[in-house]
C-alpha positions as CSV (number, residue, x, y, z in Angstrom):
1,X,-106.2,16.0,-162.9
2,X,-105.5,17.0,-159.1
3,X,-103.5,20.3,-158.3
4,X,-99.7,19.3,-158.0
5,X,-99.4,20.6,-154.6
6,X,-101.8,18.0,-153.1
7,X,-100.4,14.9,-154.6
8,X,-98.2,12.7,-152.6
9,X,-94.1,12.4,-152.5
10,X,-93.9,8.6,-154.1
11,X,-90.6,6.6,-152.5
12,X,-89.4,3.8,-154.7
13,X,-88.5,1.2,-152.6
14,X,-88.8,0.2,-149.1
15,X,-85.3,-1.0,-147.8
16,X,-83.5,1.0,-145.0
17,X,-82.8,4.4,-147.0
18,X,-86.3,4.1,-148.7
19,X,-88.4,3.9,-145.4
20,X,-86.1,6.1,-144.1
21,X,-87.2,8.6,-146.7
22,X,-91.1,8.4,-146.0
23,X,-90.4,8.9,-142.0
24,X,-89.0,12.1,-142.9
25,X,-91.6,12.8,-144.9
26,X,-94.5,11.7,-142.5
27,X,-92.2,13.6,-139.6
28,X,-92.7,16.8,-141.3
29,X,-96.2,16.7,-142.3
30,X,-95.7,15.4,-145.8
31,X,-98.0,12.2,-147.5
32,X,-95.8,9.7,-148.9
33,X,-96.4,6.6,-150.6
34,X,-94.1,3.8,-150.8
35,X,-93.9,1.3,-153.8
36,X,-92.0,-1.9,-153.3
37,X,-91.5,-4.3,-155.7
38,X,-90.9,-7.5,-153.4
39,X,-93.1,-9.0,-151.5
40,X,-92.0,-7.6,-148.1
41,X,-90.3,-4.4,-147.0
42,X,-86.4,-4.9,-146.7
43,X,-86.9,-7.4,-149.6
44,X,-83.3,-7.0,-151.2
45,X,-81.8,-7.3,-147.8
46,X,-83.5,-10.3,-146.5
47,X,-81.9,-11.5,-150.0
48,X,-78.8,-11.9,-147.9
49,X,-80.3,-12.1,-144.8
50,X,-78.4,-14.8,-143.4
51,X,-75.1,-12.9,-143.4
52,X,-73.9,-10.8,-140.8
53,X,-72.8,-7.0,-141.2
54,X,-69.4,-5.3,-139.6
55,X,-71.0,-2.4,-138.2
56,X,-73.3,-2.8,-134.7
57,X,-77.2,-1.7,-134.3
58,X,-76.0,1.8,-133.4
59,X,-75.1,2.7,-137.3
60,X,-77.8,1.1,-139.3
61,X,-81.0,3.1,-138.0
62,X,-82.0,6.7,-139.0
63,X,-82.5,9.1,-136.7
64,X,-85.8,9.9,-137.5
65,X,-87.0,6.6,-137.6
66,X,-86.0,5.6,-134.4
67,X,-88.3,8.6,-132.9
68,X,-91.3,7.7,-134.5
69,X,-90.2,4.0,-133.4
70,X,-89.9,5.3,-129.7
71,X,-93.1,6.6,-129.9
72,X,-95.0,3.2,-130.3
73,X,-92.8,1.7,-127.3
74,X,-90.2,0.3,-130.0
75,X,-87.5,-1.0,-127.8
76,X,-83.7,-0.8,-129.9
77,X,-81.3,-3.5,-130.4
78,X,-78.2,-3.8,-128.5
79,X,-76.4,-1.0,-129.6
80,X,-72.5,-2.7,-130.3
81,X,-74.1,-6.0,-131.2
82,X,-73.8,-7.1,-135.1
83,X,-77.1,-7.5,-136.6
84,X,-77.6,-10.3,-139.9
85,X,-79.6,-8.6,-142.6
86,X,-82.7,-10.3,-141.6
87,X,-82.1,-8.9,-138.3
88,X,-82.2,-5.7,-139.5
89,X,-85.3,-6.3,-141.5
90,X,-87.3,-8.2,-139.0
91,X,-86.4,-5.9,-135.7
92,X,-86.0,-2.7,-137.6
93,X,-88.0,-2.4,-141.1
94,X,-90.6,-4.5,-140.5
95,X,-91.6,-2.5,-136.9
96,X,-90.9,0.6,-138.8
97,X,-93.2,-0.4,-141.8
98,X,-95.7,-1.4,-139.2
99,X,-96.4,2.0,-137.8
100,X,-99.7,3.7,-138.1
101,X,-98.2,6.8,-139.7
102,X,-96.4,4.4,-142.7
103,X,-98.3,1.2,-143.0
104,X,-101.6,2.8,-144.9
105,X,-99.2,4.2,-147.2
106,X,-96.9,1.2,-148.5
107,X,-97.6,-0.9,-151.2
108,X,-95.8,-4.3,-150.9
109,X,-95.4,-6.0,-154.6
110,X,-95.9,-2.8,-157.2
111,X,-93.4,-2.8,-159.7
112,X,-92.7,0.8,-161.4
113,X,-92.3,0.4,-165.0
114,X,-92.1,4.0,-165.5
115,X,-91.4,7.7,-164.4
116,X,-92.4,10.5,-166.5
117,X,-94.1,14.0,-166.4
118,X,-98.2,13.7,-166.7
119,X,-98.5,14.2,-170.6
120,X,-94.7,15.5,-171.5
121,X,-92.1,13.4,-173.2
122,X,-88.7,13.9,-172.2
123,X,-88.3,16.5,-175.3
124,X,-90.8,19.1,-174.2
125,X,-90.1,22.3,-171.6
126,X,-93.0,24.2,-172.0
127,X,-95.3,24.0,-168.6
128,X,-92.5,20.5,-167.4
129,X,-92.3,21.9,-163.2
130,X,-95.7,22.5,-163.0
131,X,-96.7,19.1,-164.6
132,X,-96.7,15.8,-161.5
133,X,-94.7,13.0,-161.8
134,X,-97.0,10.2,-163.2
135,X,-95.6,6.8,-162.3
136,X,-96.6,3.3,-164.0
137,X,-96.5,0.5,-162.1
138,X,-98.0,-3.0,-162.1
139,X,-98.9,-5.2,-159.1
140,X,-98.0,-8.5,-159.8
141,X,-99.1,-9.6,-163.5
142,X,-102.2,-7.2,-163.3
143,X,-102.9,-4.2,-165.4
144,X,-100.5,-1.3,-165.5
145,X,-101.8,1.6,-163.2
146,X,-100.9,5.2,-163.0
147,X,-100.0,7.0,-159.7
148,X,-99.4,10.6,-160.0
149,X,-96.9,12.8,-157.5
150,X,-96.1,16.0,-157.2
151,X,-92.2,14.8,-156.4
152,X,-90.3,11.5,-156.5
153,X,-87.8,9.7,-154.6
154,X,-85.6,6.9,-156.0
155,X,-84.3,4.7,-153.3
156,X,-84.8,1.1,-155.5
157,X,-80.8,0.3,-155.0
158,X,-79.2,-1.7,-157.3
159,X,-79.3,-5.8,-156.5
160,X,-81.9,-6.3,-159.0
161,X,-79.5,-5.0,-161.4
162,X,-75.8,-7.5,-160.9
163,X,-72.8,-6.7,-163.2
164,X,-71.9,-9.7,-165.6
165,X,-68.9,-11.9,-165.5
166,X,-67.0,-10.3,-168.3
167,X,-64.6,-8.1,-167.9
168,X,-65.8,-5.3,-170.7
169,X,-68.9,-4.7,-169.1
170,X,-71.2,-7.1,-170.7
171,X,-72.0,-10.1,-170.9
172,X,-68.9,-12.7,-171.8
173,X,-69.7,-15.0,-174.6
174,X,-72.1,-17.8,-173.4
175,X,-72.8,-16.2,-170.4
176,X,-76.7,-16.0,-171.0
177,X,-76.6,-19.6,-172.0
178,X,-75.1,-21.0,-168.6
179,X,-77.6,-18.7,-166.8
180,X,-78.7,-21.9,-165.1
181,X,-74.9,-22.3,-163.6
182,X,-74.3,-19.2,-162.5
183,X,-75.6,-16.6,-159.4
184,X,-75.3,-13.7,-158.6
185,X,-74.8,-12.0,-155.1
186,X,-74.3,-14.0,-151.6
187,X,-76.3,-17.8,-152.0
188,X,-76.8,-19.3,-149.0
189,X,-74.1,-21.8,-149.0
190,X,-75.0,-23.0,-145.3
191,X,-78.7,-22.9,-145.5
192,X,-81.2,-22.6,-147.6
193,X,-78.5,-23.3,-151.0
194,X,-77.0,-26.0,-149.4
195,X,-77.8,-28.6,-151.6
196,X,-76.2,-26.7,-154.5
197,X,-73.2,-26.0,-153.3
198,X,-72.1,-29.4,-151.3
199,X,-69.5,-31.5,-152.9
200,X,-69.2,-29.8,-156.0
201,X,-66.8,-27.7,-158.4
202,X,-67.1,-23.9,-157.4
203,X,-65.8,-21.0,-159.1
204,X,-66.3,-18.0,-157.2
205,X,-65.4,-14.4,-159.2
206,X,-65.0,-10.8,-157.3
207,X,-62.5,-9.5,-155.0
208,X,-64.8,-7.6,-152.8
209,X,-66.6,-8.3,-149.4
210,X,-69.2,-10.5,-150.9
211,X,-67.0,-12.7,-151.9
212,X,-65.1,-13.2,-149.1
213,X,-68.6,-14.4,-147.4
214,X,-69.3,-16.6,-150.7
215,X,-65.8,-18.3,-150.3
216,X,-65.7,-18.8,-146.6
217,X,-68.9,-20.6,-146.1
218,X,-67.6,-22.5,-149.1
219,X,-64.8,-23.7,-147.0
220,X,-66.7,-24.6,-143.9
221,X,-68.9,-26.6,-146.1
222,X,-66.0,-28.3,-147.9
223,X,-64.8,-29.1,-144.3
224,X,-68.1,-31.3,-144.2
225,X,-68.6,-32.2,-147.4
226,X,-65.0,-32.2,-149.9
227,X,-65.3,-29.8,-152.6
228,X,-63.0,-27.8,-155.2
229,X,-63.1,-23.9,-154.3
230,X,-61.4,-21.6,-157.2
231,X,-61.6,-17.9,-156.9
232,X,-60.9,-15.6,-159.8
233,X,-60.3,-12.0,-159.1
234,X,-59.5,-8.9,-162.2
235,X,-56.8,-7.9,-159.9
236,X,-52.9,-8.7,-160.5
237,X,-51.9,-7.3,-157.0
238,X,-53.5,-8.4,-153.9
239,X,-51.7,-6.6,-151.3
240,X,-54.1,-5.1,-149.0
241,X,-57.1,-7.0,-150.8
242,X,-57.9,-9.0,-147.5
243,X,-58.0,-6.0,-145.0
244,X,-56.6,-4.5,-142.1
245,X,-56.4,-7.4,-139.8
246,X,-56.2,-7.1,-136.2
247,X,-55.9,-3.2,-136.6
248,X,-59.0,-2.8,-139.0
249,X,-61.6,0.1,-138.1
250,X,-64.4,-2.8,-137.9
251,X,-62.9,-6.3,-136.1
252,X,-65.2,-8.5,-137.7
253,X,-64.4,-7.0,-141.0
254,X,-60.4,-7.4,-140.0
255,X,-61.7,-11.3,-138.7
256,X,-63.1,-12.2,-142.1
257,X,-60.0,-11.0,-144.3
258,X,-57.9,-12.7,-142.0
259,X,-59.6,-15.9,-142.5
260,X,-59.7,-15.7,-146.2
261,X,-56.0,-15.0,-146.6
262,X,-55.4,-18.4,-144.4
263,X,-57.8,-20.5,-146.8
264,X,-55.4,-19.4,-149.8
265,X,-52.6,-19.7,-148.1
266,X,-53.7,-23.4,-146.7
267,X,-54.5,-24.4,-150.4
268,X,-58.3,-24.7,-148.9
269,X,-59.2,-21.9,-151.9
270,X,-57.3,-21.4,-155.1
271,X,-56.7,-17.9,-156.0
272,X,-56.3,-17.2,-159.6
273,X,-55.6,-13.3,-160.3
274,X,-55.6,-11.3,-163.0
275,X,-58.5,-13.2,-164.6
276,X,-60.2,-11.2,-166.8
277,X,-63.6,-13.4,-168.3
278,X,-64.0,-13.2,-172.1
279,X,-66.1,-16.3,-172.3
280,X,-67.8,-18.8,-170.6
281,X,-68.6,-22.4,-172.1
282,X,-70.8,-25.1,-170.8
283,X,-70.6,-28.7,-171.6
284,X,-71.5,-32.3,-170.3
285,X,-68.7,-32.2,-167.8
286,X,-69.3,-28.5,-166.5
287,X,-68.9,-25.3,-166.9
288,X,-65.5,-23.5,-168.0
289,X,-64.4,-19.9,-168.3
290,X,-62.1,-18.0,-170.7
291,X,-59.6,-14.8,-170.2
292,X,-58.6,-12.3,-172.6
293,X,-55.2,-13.8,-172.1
294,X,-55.9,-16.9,-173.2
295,X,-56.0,-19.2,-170.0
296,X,-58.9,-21.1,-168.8
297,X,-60.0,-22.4,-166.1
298,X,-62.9,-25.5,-165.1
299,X,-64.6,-27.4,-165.5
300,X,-66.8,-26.2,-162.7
301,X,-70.4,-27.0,-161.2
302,X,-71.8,-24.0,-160.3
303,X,-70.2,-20.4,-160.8
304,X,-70.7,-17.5,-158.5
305,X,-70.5,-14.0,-159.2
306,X,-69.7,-11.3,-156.7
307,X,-68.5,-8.4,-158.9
308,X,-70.9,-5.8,-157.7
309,X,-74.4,-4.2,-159.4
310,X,-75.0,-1.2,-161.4
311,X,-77.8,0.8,-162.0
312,X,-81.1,0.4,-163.7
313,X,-82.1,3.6,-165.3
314,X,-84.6,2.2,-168.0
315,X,-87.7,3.2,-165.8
316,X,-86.2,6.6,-165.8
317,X,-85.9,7.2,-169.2
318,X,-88.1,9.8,-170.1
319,X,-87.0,12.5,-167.2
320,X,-84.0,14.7,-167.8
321,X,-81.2,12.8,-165.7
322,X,-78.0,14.5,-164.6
323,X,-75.4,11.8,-164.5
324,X,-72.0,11.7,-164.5
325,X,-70.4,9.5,-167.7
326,X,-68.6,7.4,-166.1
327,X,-69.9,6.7,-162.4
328,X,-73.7,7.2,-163.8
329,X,-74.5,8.9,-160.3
330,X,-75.7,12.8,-160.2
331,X,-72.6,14.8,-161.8
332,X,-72.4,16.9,-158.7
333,X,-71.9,13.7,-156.0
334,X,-69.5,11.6,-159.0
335,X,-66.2,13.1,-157.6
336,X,-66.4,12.7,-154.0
337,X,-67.7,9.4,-154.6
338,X,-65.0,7.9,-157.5
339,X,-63.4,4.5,-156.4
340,X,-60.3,5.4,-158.3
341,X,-60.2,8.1,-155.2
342,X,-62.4,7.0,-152.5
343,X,-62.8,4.4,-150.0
344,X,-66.3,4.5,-148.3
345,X,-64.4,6.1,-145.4
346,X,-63.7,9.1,-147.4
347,X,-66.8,10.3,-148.9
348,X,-67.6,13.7,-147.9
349,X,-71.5,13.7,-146.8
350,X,-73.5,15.4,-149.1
351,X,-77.3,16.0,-149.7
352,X,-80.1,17.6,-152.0
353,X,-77.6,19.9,-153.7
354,X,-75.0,17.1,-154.4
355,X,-77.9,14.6,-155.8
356,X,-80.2,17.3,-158.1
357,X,-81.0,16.0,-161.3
358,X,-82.3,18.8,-163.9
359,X,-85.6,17.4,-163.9
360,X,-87.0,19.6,-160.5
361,X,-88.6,17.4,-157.4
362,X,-86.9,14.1,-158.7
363,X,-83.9,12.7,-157.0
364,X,-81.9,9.4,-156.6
365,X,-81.1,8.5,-153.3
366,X,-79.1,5.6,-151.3
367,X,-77.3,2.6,-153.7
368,X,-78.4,3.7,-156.5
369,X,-77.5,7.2,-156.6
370,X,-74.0,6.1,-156.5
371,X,-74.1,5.0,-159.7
372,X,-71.3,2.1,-160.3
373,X,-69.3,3.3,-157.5
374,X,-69.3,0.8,-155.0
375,X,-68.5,3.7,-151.7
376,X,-71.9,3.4,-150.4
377,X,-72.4,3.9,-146.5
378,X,-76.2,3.6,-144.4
379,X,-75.5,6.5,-142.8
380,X,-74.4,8.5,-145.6
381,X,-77.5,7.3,-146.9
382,X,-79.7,8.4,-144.4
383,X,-77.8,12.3,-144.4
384,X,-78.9,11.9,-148.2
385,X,-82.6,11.3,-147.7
386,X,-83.0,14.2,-144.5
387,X,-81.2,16.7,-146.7
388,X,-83.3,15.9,-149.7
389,X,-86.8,15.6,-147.6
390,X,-86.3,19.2,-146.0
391,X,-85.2,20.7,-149.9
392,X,-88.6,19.0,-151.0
393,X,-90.9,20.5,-148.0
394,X,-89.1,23.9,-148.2
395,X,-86.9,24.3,-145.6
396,X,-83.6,25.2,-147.8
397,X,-81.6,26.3,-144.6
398,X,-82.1,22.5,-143.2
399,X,-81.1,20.9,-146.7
400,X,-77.6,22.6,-146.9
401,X,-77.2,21.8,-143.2
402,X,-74.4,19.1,-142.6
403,X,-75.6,17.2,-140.0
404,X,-73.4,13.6,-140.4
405,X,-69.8,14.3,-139.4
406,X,-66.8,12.5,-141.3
407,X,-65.6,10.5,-138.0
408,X,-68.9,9.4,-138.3
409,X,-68.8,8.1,-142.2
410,X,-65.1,7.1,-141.5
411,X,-66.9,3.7,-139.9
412,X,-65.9,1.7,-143.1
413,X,-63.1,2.1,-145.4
414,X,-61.8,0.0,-148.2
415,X,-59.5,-0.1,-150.9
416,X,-60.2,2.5,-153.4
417,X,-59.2,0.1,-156.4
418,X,-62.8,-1.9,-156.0
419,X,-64.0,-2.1,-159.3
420,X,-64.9,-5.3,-158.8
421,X,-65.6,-5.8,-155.1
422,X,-69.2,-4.4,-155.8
423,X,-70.0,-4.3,-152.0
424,X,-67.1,-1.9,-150.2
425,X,-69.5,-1.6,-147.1
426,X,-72.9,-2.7,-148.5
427,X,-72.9,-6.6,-148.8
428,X,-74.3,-7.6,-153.1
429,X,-74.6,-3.7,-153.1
430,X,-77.8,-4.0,-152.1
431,X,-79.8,-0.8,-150.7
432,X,-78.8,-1.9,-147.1
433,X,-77.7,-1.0,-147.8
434,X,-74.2,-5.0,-147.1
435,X,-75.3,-2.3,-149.1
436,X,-74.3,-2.0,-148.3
437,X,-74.2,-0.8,-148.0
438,X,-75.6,1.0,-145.9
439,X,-74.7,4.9,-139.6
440,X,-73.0,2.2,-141.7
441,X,-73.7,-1.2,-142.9
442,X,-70.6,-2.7,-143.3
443,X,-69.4,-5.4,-145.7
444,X,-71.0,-8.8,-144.5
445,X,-69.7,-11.1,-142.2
446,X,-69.5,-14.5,-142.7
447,X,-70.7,-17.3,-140.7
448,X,-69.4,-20.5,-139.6
């Protein structure tokens, strides 16, 4: 087995914060190598790459990115202009992925199945920090391999991983079986998902940002093609729900809830609150869903969930993880992230202190080190991966440096109730980072 200290630092995923994460590395000497699971760099994002985010160019590249960028006669966007997500991918990540200093060391379509310590099980102590990180992966429906590492980064977000309709947590009743009825995220209701959508019975469920995409391109296409458009939300209040209007930090942000309040009020959407799913139910003339109160509503064509993503933690399951009990991000980082607290405007930046796990040289960083907490901000994101690059290389001094302001991070804010929006500033809470996700990617925009 090779000597720890000459193994590489592995980066799980390669959307903004992950990439991000292996420029540091390569800017400060470091070998990193970059699993991805899709097929292309930015994969989650060009997911919902036909919607448009609230914050401009100048907030959704890193720092250190952009120099190595520079170097190869990069020229950067616009700076106030607002980039779609496969914008970001195609004039940002891709370019970026391209470089000589990155491209030898990304691997497009490797899965990880597993994390672990070379030879230890999650039980044994004796000789774990010296021991590398030995990763299992499998490209495409080969073999498994092994990669070893002497430390790991997580940056794998969260869209692969969408919360369920029901309101407990899990799945409601018959959910699994109208699988073919329902999907999860921000479809394409203009493009590509066209055909889907036009004409028919739509129930669309979440009260964040994604939604508010979802629905409005809903109503454009009804304006082409009639259609029935029902929104459920968890919520029983919806004052402030659709924004700061015309004062909002972000005007397209301010645009889109302004919209969205005048397709409800017009009758163009129906708004059903306090609809909390218990069961869903497919027949020959649709698909209907149940509340724990008793009503129902359908039946409906197609369903759409926009309640946000979670977590996947079962490739971590054999290192010693940290997490906070109810936000399942690093216990450190749970309470200035908390949406019973925080908006995305209001969490503090933080960095390799804030995101240490007990097992050493492993972190969690962008979407999915917040956990279920949907606060996530870019930029934040990219404070996260410097800090935690300069711990892993040494420089302590540089890790515990703040070097993100809060009128910075104060780009985005939201309503701290969003247990359901699932996107606050990072559209389908992707790793964008809509996102969000993620100097900040705000919630998307939507077209038409």
């Amino acid at each position: 087995m090779r000597e720890r200290g000459s193994l590489p630092v592995v980066v799980i995923g390669a959307g903004p914060i992950g990439l991000a994460a292996a420029a540091h590395l390569v800017s400060r000497g470091e070998t990193a190598v970059v699993l991805e699971a899709g097929r292309a760099v930015g994969a989650a994002v060009l997911a919902w790459g036909h919607v448009q985010v609230f914050s401009p160019w100048r907030y959704n590249v890193d720092p250190v990115a952009a120099k190595l960028l520079a170097g190869a006669g990069w020229t950067d966007p616009e700076p106030d202009v607002l980039p779609t997500g496969r914008e970001i991918v195609e004039q940002y990540l891709a370019p970026l992925a391209a470089l000589p200093e990155l491209a030898p060391h990304i691997r497009l379509g490797t899965r990880v199945v597993a994390v672990r310590r070379a030879g230890l099980d999650k039980l044994a102590t004796n000789g774990r920090e010296r021991a590398p990180f030995e990763l299992r992966v499998r490209v495409g429906d080969g073999p498994e391999e092994t990669i070893l590492a002497r430390a790991v980064i997580d940056a794998s977000g969260t869209y692969g991983s969408p919360n369920p309709l029901g309101a407990n947590g899990l799945p409601a009743v018959g959910e699994a079986e109208a699988r073919a009825r329902i999907v999860h995220g921000i479809p394409d209701v203009l493009g590509a998902d066209r055909a889907r959508y036009a004409g028919r019975r739509v129930l669309v469920v979440g009260s964040g940002h994604s939604a508010f995409n979802v629905l409005l391109e809903l109503v454009t296409l009804a304006g082409q093609t009639p259609a029935a458009i029902t929104w459920a939300i968890r919520r029983t209040e919806i004052g402030g729900m659709y924004g700061g209007g015309a004062a909002d930090a972000l005007p397209a942000r301010g645009a889109l809830g302004a919209r969205l309040r005048d397709a409800v009020q017009s009758g163009r959407v129906r708004l059903v609150t306090g609809f909390r799913i218990r069961e869903v139910a497919g027949d020959a003339a649709g698909v209907s869903v149940g509340a724990l109160d008793g009503r129902r509503l359908g039946p409906f064509d197609e369903i759409v969930g926009a309640t946000g993503c979670r977590p996947d933690l079962a490739m971590l399951s054999e290192l010693r993880l940290g997490l906070d009990a109810t936000v399942e991000s690093p216990a450190a980082l749970a309470p200035l992230i908390d949406p019973n607290v925080h908006s995305c405007g209001t969490v503090p930046p933080h960095g390799a202190d804030e995101l240490r796990h007990p097992e050493a040289d492993f972190y969690v960083v962008g979407m999915k080190s917040y956990g279920r907490a949907p606060t996530f901000l870019m930029l934040t994101g990219y404070e996260q991966v410097r800090s935690v690059v300069a711990a892993l290389t040494g420089d302590l001094e540089a890790a515990r440096r703040v070097e993100l302001s809060l009128p910075e991070t104060g780009v985005c804010s939201s309503s701290p109730a969003a247990e359901e929006a699932g996107s606050c500033c990072a559209p389908a809470c992707c790793d964008a980072t809509p996102a969000v996700v993620p100097a900040a990617i705000g919630a998307p925009r939507a077209r038409g």
